[in-house]
C-alpha positions as CSV (number, residue, x, y, z in Angstrom):
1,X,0.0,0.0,0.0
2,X,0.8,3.8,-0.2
3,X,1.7,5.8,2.4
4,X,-1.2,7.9,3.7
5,X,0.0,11.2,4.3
6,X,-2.8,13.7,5.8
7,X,-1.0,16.3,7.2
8,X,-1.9,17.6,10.9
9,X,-0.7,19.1,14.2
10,X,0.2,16.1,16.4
11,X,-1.7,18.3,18.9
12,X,-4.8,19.6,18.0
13,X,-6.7,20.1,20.6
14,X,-6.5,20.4,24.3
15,X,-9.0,18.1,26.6
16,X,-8.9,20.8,29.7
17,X,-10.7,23.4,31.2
18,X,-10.2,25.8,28.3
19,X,-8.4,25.5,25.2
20,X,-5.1,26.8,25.9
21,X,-2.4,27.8,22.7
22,X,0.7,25.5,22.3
23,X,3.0,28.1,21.3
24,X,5.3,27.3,18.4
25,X,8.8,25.8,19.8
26,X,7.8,25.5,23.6
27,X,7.8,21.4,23.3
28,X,5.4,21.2,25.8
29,X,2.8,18.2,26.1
30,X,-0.5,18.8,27.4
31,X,-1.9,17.1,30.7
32,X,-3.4,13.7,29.9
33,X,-7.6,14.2,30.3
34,X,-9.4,12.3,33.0
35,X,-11.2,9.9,30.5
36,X,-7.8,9.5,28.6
37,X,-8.4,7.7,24.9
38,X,-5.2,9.4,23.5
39,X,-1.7,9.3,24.6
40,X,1.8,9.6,23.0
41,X,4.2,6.4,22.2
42,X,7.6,7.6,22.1
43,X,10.1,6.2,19.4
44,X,14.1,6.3,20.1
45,X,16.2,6.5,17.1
46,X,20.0,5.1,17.2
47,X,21.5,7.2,19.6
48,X,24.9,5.5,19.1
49,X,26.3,9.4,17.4
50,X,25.3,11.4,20.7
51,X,27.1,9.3,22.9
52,X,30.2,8.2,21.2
53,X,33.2,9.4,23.4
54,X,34.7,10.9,20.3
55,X,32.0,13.3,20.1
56,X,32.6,14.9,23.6
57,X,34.8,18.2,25.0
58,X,37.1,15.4,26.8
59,X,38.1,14.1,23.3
60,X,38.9,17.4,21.9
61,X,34.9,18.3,20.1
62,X,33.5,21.6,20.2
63,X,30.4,20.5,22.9
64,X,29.7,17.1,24.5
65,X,27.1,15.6,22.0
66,X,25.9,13.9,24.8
67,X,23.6,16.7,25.8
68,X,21.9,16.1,23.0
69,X,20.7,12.5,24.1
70,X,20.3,13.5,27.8
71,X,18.2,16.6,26.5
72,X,15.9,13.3,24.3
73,X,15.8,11.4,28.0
74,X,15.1,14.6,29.9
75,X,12.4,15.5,27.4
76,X,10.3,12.4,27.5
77,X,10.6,12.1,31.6
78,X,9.2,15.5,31.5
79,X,5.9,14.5,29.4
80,X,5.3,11.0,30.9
81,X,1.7,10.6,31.8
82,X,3.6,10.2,35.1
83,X,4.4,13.7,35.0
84,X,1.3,15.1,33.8
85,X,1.9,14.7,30.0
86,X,0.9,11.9,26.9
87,X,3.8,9.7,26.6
88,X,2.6,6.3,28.3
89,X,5.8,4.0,26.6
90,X,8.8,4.4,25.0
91,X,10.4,2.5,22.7
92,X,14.5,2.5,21.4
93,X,15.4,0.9,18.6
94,X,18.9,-0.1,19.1
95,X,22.3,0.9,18.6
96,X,22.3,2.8,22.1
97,X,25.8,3.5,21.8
98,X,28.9,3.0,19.5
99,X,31.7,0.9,20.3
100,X,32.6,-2.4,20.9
101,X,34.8,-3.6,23.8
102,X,36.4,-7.6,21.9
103,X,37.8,-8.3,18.7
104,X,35.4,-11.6,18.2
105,X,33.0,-13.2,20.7
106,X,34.1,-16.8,21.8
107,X,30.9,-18.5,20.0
108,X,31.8,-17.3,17.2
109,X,35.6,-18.0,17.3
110,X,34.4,-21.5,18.2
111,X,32.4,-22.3,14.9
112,X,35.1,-20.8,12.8
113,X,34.6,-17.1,12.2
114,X,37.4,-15.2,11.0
115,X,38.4,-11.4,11.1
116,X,40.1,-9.7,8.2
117,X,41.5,-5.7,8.5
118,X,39.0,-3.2,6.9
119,X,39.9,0.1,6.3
120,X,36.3,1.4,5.3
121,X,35.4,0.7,8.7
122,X,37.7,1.8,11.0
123,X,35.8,3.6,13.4
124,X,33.2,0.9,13.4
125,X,35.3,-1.5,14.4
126,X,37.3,0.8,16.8
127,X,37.8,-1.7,20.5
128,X,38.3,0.5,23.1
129,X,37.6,0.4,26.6
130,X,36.0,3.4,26.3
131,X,32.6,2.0,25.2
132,X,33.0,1.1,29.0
133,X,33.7,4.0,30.3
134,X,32.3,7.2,28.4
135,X,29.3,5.5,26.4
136,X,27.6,2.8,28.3
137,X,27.8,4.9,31.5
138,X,26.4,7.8,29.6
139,X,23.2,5.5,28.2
140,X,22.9,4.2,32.2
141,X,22.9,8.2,33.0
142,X,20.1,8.9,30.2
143,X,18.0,6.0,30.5
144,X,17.7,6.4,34.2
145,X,15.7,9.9,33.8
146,X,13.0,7.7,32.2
147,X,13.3,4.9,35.5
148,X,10.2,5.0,37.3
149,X,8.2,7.9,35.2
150,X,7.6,5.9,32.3
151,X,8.2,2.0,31.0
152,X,10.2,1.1,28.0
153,X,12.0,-1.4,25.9
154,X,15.2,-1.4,24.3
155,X,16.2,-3.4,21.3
156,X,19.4,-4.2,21.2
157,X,21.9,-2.9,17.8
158,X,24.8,-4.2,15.9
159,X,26.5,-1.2,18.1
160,X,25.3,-2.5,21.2
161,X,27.1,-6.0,20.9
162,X,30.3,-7.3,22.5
163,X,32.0,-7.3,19.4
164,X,32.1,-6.2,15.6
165,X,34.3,-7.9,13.0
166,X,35.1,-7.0,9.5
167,X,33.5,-11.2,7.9
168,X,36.7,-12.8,6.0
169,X,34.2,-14.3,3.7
170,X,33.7,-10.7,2.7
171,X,37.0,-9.2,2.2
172,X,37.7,-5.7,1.1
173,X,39.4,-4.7,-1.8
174,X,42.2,-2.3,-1.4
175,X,41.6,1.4,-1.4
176,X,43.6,1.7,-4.9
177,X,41.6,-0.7,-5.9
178,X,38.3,1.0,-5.2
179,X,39.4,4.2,-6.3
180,X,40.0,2.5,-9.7
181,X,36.2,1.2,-9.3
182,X,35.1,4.8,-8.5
183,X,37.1,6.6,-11.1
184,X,35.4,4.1,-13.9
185,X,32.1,4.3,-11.8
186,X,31.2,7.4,-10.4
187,X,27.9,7.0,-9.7
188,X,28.1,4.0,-7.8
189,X,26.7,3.6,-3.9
190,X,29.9,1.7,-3.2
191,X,28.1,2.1,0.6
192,X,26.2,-0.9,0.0
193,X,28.7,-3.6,-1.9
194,X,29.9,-6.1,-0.2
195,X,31.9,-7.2,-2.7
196,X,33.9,-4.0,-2.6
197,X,33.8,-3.1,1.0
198,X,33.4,-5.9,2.7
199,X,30.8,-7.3,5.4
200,X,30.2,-6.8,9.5
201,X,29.1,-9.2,11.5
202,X,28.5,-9.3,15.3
203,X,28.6,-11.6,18.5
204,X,28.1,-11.4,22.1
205,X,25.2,-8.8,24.4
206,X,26.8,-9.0,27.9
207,X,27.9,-5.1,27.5
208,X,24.3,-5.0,26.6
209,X,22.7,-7.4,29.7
210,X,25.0,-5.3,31.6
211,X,23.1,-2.0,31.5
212,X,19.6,-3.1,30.2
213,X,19.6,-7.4,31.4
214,X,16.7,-8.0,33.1
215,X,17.9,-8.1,36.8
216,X,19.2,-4.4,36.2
217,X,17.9,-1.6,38.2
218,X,15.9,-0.9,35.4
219,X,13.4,-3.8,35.0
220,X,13.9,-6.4,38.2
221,X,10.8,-6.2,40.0
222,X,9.0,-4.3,37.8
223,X,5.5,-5.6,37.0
224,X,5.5,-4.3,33.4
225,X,8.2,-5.7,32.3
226,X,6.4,-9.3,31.9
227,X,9.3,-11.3,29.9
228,X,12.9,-12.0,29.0
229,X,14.8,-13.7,26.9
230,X,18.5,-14.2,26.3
231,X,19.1,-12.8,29.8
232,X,17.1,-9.4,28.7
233,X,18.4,-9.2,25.2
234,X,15.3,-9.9,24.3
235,X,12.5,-8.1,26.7
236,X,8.6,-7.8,26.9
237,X,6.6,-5.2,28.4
238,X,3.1,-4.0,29.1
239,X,1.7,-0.7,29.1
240,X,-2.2,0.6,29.5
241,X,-3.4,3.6,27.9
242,X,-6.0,4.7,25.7
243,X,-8.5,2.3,27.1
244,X,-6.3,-0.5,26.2
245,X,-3.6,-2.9,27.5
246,X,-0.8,-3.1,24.9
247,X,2.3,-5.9,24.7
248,X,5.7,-4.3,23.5
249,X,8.1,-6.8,22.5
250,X,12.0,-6.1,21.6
251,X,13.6,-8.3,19.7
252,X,17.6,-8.2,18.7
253,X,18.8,-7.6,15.6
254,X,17.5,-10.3,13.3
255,X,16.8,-12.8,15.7
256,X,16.9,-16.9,15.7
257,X,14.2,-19.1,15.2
258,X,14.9,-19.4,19.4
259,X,14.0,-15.7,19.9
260,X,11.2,-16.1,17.5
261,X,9.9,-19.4,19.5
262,X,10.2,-17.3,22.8
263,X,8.3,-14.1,20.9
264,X,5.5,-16.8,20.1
265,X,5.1,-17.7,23.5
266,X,4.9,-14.8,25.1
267,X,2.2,-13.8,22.4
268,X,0.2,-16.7,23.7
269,X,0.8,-15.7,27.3
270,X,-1.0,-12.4,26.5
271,X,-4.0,-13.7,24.1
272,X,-6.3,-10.1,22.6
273,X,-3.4,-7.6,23.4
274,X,-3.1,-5.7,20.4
275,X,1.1,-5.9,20.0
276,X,4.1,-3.5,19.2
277,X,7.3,-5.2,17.9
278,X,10.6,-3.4,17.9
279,X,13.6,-4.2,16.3
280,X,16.6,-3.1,15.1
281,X,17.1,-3.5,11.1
282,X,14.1,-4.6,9.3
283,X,13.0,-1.6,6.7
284,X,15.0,0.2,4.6
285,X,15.0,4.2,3.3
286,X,12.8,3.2,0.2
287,X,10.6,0.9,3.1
288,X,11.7,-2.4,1.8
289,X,11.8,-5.4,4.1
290,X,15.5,-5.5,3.6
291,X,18.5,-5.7,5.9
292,X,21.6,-3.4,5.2
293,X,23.6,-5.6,3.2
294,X,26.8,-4.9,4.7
295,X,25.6,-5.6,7.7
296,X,23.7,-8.7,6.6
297,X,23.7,-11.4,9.7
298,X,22.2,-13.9,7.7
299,X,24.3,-14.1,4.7
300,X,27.1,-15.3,7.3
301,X,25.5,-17.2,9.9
302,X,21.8,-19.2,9.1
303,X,21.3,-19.0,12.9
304,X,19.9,-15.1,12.2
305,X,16.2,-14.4,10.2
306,X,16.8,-11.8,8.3
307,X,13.8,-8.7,7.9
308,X,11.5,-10.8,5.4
309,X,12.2,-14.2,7.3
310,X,10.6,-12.0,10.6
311,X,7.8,-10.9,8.6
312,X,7.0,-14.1,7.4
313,X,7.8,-16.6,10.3
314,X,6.8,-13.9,13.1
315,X,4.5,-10.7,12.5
316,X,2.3,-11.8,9.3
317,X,1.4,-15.2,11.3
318,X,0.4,-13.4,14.6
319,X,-2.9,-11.3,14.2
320,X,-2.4,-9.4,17.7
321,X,1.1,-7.9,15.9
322,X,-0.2,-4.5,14.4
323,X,3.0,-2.0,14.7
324,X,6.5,-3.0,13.8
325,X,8.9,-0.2,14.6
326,X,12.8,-0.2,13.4
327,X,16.0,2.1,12.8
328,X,19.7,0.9,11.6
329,X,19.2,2.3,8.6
330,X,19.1,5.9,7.9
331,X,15.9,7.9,6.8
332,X,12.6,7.0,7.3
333,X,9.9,4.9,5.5
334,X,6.2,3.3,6.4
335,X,4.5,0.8,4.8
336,X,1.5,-1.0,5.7
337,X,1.0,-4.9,4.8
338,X,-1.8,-7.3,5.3
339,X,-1.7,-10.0,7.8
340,X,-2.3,-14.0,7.1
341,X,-5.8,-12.9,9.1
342,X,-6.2,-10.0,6.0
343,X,-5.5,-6.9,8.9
344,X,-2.9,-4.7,8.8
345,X,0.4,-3.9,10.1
346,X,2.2,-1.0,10.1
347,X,5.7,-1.0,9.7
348,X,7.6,2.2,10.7
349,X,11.6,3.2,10.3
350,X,13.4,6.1,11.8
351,X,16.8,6.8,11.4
352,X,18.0,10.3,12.1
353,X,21.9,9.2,13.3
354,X,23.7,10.8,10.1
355,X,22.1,14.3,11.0
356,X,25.0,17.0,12.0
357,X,23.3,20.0,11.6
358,X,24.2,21.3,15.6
359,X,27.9,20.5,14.8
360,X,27.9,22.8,12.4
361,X,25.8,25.2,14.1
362,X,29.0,25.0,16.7
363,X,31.6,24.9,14.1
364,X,32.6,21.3,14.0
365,X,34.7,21.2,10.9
366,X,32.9,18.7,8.2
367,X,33.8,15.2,8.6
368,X,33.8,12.1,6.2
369,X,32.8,13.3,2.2
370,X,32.4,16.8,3.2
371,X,29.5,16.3,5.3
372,X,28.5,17.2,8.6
373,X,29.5,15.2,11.4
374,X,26.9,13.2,12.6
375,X,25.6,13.5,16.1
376,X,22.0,13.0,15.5
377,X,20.5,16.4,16.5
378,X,18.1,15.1,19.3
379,X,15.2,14.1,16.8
380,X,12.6,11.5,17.8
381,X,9.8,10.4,17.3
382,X,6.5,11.2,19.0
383,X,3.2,8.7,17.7
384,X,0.3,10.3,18.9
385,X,-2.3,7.7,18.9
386,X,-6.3,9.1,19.4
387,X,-8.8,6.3,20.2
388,X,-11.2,9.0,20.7
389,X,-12.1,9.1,17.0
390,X,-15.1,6.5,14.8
391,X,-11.7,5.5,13.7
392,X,-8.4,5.1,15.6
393,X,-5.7,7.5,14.4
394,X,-2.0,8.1,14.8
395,X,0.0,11.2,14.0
396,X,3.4,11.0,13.9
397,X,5.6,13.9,14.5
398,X,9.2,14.3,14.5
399,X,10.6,16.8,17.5
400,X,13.9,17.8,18.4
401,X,14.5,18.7,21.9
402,X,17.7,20.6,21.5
403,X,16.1,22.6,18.7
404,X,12.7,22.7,20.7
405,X,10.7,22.3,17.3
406,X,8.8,19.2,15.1
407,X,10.2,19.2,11.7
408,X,7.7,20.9,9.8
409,X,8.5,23.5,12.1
410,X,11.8,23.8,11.1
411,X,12.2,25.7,7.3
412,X,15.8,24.5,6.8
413,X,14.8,20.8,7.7
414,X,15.5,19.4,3.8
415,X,18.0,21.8,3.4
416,X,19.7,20.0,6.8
417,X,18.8,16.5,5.8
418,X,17.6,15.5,3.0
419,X,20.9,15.1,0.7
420,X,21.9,12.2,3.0
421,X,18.9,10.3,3.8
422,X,16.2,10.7,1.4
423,X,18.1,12.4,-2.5
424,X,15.6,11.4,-4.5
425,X,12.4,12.9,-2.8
426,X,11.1,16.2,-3.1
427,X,10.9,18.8,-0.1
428,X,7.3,18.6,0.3
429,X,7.6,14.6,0.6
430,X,10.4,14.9,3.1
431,X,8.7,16.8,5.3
432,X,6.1,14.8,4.9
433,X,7.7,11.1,5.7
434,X,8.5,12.7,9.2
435,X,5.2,14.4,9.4
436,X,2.1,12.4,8.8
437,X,-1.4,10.4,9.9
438,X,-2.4,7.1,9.3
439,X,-5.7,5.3,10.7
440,X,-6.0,1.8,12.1
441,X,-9.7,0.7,10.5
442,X,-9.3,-2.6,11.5
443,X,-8.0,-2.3,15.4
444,X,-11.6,-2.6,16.9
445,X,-12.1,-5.0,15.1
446,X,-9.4,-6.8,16.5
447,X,-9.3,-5.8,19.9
448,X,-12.7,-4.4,20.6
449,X,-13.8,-0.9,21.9
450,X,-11.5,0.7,24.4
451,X,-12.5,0.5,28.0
């Protein structure tokens, strides 16, 4: 199907006393009514840019990026329902920060995995002890502003494993070699060839378990977090709002049939709960099913599903599944797919990791291919859904915190953006992939009238 795009402000009207203005900038959420059938779902793009030690006054950059991400934290703790606002979950989809701290997990090393140098990905592959001490402290610091104001899941990312290996079933040619390639071949996305810069693969969550397992601070003991899998690497929740009880379930990155058996039982352990899966990589910029293929975890090890296998052996078979949210790849796409049962799901990427505008806003000198270095500017995303309606809604607005404006707010916003995530679409339709309304016809249906 299309996208639907019907353009509207995410807040239209105010269920108070008296209709009050929301002036333009201010970020501010309005009180959640008494008879509450709306409320906010908040979405968590790759943070891995903000927190990444390289991009802090310590390691010689012009702010610490981090503010960014701890404005994004402060933000949503500020406007949980808990708090007087709309946001009732929140929801990251991975790649929480960016380094890993081994050169190759043991599993792997066991069944024969080999690691080959890669210059392409140098900073990817950077093992430092530094993810331990300046990024995964920083994403304890943030996450705990949202501990005990709001619940939430966290997929884990490819950034979030142990470790993060250049495949030597993949190897890269040599730079002279590319530049030959380029020079006959300038128009090609070398980005995404494998056969030219190689392939990633990944192994081991304990740095992950470590901060978001499920005996951490964060979840032990808490009765909406209903699940676990994996140690926490894979995590259910619960959450009531709107008149509803909804299941949130995050899955790693393309995840075993194990993970997928687990998933299936804790679907049957909540039977009617309409269901919210998040993932890591499943859609693509031009909202194809499709992993990154440099980054391709099946292609090296069948142990991983890769974005259609989850459609087809997971979400399409389960009718409760309804909203599939993802990031790992930058941009932003939705598409909307019927289920074996004939309902729909909607399938929803955000990406905003490559955006740099607020480095060069503080003078960051450009970084890789001229363009900005890329801290992510503080954008998420806000789902406003409205169950007040004949027909359940959600708007879906785009906010930045550090900028205090939603993207259509924001004039210079395709100016900022759209060259690296989105070339090929117009500015009206940029704005518009980050700023839009789609209904949900069938959810009552499906789960009923809200209570």
């Amino acid at each position: 199907m299309k996208k639907p795009f019907d353009i509207h402000r995410l807040l239209r009207r105010l269920a108070v006393a008296a209709v009050l203005p929301i002036l333009a900038g201010c970020g501010a959420l309005p009180p959640a009514p008494t008879a509450e059938r709306d409320f906010i779902l908040a979405v968590i793009p790759d943070t891995q840019n903000m927190v990444d030690y390289r991009h802090q006054k310590a390691a010689g950059f012009k702010f610490d990026a981090n503010d960014l991400f701890v404005g994004q934290m402060r933000y949503l703790a500020d406007n949980a329902r808990s708090a007087g606002g709309k946001v009732a979950f929140v929801a990251a989809v991975g790649d929480v920060w960016q380094h890993q701290t081994a050169e190759m997990d043991a599993d792997h090393a066991a069944r024969g995995h080999r690691a080959v140098p890669n210059p392409y990905f140098s900073m990817e592959l950077e093992v430092t002890p530094k993810a331990k001490t300046v990024e995964m402290p920083a994403a304890l610091a943030g996450y705990r502003l949202l501990d005990g104001r709001v619940p939430f899941g966290v997929a884990p990312g490819n950034h979030d494993y142990d470790t993060m290996w250049a495949d030597a079933r993949f190897p890269p040619v040599q730079p002279q070699e590319l530049g030959r390639f380029m020079a006959a071949h300038p128009q090609a996305q070398v980005e995404f060839r494998p056969d030219l810069i190689g392939m990633l693969h990944i192994g081991g969550l304990d740095n992950f378990r470590s901060v978001f397992g499920a005996d951490s601070a964060f979840f032990k003991g808490k009765d909406w977090y209903v699940a676990s899998y994996h140690g926490g690497a894979d995590s259910a929740q619960i959450f009531s709002a709107g008149g509803y009880t909804f299941l949130h379930l995050a899955l790693e990155m393309q995840p075993g049939d194990d993970v997928l058996a687990w998933a299936d039982s804790v679907i049957a352990a909540h039977p009617g709960l309409p269901t919210i899966v998040t993932t890591h990589d499943y859609l693509n910029g031009a909202g194809e099913r499709r992993g990154n293929p440099i980054v391709d975890l099946k292609r090296i090890d069948d142990r991983h599903n890769d974005p259609e296998d989850l459609w087809q052996k997971l979400i399409r078979r389960h009718d409760q599944i309804f909203l599939v949210l993802c990031g790992h790849q930058r941009g932003q796409a939705m598409r909307v797919d019927a289920n074996a049962a004939g309902h729909q799901v909607v399938q929803v990427l955000a990406d905003y990791q490559d955006r740099g505008q607020s480095s060069v806003d503080a003078g960051v000198p450009p970084g890789l291919r001229g363009h900005p270095v890329p801290i992510g500017d503080g954008w998420l995303r806000l789902m406003h859904f409205d169950f007040a309606g004949a027909e359940p809604s959600v708007q879906v607005k785009t906010y930045s915190p550090h900028y205090r404006r939603y993207s259509g707010e924001t004039p210079d916003y395709a100016k900022w953006y759209k060259a690296i995530e989105q070339p090929a679409m117009s500015d009206a339709d940029f704005f518009a992939a980050d700023d839009y309304r789609f209904t949900l016809p069938d959810f009552r249906k499906r789960f009923g009238p809200p209570r």
